[in-house]
C-alpha positions in Angstrom: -27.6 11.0 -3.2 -25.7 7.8 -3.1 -26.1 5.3 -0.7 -23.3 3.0 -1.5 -20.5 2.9 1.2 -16.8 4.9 -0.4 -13.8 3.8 -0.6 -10.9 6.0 -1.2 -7.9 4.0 -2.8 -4.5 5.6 -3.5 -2.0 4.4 -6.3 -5.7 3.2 -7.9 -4.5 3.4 -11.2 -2.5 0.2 -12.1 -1.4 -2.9 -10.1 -2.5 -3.6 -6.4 -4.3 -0.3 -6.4 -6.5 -1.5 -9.5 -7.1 -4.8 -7.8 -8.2 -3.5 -4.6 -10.3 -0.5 -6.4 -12.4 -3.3 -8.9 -13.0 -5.5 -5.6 -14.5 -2.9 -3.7 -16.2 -1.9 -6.3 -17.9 -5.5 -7.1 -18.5 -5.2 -3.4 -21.0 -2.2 -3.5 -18.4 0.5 -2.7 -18.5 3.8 -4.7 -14.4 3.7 -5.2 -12.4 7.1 -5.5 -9.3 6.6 -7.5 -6.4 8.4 -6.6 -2.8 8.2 -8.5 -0.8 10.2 -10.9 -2.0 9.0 -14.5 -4.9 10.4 -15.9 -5.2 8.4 -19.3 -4.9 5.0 -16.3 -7.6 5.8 -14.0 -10.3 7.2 -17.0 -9.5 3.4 -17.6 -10.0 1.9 -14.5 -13.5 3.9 -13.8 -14.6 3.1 -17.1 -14.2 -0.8 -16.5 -15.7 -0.5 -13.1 -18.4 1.2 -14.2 -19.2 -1.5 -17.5 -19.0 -3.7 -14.4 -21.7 -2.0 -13.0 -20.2 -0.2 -10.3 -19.6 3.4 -9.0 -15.8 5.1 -9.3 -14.5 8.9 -9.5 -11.4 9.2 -10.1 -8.9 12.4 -8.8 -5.4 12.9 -10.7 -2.6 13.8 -8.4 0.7 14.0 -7.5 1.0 12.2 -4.6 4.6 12.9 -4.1 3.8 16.9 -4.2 2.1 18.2 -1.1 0.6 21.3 -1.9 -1.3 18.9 -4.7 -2.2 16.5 -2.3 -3.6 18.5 0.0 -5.4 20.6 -3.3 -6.6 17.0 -4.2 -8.1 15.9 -1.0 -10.0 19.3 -0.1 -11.6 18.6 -3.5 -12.7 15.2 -2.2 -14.1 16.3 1.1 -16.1 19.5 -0.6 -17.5 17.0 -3.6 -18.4 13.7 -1.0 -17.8 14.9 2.4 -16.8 12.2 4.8 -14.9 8.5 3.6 -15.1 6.0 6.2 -12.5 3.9 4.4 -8.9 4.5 3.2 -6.5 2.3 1.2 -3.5 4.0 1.4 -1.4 2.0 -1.7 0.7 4.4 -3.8 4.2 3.4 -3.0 7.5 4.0 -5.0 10.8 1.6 -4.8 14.5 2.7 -6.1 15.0 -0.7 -6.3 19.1 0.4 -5.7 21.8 -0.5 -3.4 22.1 2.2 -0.4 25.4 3.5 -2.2 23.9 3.8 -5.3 20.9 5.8 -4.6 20.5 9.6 -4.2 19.5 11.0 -1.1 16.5 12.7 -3.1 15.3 9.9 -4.4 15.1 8.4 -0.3 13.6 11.0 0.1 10.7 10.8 -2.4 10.6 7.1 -1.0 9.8 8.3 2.3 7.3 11.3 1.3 5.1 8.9 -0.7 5.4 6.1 0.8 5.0 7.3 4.9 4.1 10.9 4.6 1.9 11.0 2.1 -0.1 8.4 4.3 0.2 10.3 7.7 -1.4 13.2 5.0 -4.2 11.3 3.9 -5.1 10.2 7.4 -4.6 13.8 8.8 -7.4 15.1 6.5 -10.0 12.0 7.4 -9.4 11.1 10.7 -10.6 13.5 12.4 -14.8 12.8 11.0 -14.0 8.9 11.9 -13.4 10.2 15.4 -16.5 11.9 15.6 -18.8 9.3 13.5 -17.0 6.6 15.6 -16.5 4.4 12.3 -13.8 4.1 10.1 -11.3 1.8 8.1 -8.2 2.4 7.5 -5.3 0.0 5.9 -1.8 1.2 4.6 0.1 -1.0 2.1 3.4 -1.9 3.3 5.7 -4.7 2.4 7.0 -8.1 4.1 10.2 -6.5 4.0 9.1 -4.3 6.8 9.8 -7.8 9.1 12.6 -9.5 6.8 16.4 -7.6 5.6 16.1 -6.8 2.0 19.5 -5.7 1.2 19.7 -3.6 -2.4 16.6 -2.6 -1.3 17.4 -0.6 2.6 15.7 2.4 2.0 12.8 1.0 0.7 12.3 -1.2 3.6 12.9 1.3 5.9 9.9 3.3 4.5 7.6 0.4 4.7 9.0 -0.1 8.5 8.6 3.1 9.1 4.8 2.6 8.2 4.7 -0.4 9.9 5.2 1.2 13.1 3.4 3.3 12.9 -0.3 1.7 11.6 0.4 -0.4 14.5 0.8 2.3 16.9 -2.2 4.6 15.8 -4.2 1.4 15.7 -4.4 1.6 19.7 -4.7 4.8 19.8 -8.3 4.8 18.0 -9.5 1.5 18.3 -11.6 2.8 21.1 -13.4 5.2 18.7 -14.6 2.3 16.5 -11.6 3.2 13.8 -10.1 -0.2 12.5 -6.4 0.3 11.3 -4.7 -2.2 9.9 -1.5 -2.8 7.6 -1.3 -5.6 5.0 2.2 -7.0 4.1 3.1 -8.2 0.5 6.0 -10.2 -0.4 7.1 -9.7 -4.2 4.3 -9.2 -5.8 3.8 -8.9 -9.9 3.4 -5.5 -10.9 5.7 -2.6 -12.6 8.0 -2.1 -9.9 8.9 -5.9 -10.7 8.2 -6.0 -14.2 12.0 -6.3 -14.2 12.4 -9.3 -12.0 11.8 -13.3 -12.9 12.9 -15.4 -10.5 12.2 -19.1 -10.1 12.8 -19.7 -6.9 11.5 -16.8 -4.9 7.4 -16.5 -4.8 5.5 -13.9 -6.4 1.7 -12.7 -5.4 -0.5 -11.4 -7.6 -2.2 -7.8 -7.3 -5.4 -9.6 -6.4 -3.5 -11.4 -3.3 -3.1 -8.3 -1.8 -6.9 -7.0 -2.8 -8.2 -10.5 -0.4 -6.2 -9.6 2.0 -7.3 -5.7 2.5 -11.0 -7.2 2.4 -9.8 -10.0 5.2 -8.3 -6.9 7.3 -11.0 -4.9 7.3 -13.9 -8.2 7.6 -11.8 -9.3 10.6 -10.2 -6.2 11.8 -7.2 -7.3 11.7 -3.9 -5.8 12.8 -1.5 -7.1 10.3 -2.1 -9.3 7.5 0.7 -10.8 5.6 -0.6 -11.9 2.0 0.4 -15.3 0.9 1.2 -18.5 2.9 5.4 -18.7 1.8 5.7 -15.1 3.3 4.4 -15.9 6.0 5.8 -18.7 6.8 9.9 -16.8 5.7 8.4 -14.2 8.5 7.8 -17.5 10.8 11.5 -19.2 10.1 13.2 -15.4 10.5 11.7 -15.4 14.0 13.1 -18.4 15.3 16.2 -18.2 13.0 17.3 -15.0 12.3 21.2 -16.3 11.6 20.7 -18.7 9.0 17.6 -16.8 7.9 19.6 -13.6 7.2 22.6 -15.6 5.2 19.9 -17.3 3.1 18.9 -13.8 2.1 22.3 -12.6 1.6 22.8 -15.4 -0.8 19.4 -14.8 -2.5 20.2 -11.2 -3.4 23.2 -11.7 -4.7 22.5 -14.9 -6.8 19.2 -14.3 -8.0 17.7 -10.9 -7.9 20.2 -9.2 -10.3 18.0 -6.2 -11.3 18.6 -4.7 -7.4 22.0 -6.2 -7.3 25.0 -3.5 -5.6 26.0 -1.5 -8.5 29.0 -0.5 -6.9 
């Protein structure tokens, strides 16, 4: 039976989810990949394992609750209890409010809040009673900063913002660390579409230092990268001129979510 500590990683199959699974992974956890793309994750597991390290990996639709749940009853039954959660898998319209459709907001919000309220729903509970546990949800700088072309996507990510924050208090006392780590842009295939020179971009393995920082320190919120955080800092104190700059931004020099319309 193995003795290495798991790690359960959604949206494990490409991008921020791959960095933070091969991390772990270097770090002695047994990983279990979790996204939609079969062919993806067999690659992933393979290169951890060449690396010497310990990944399953569990295809599913994350989007699809009846296949979630399927999936993580399969989990539980093959390794019983997982300590730690990454809860990655996120989607983005990246569309103006006008032009998208209200089903795809609401496939934003299923997989990108309640598929994580899902996930922690089924795990919980055994963190509870062991009095140990990590959890840390994905969510996005735009969750502190406007991102218009973007609304419902941010409003997700808010949405999950409040949330991690609020459950954090409400288990900390049981040992159960929750934390929520903040990209900025970040280069992966929701952005494969974007090149900007001006605005900064981090890197998939930003965001993987940053889960191991939040769950090291146990922190509450970790925003990845020192230019986001310092935009967060200047948005604070100067929300006006802060909120103009952003206008401008948008509409000069993001034109794959420009307003459509």
């Amino acid at each position: 039976m193995s003795t290495c500590p798991k790690i359960l990683v959604t949206g494990a199959s490409r991008g921020i989810g791959e960095a933070i699974s091969k991390k772990f992974a270097k770090k002695g956890y047994e990983v279990l990949l979790v996204a939609r793309t079969q062919t993806s994750l067999e690659r992933v597991q393979k290169e951890i394992q060449a690396q010497g390290g310990k990944a399953s990996y569990y295809v599913c639709d994350i989007s699809n609750p009846q296949d979630l749940d399927f999936v993580l009853d399969k989990i539980l039954l093959e390794h019983g209890h997982i300590p730690n959660l990454i809860l990655n898998a996120g989607v983005s319209t990246n569309s103006s409010f006008l032009d998208n459709l209200i089903e795809d907001i609401k496939l934003e919000m299923e997989i990108n809040y309640f598929s994580i309220l899902k996930v922690i729903k089924k795990f919980l509970p055994e963190m509870i009673r062991q009095k140990y546990g990590n959890i840390v949800t994905i969510g996005s700088v735009m969750s502190l900063l406007p991102f218009p072309a973007n609304s419902t996507y941010a409003a997700t990510k808010a949405a999950l913002f409040s949330f991690t924050r609020s459950l954090r208090l409400e288990v900390e006392k049981y040992n159960v660390n929750v934390s929520i780590v903040l990209p900025g842009l970040t280069k992966t295939d929701m952005t494969k579409d974007f090149h900007s020179l001006f605005l900064p971009f981090d890197t998939p393995e930003d965001v993987a230092n940053s889960v191991e920082e939040a769950i090291l320190h146990k922190k509450e919120v970790v925003i990845t990268g020192l230019l986001n955080q310092t935009a967060v800092n200047i948005y604070n104190f100067l929300p006006n001129l802060s909120n103009f700059v952003i206008g401008k931004l948008v509409d000069g020099l993001v034109p794959f979510i420009k307003n459509k319309t």
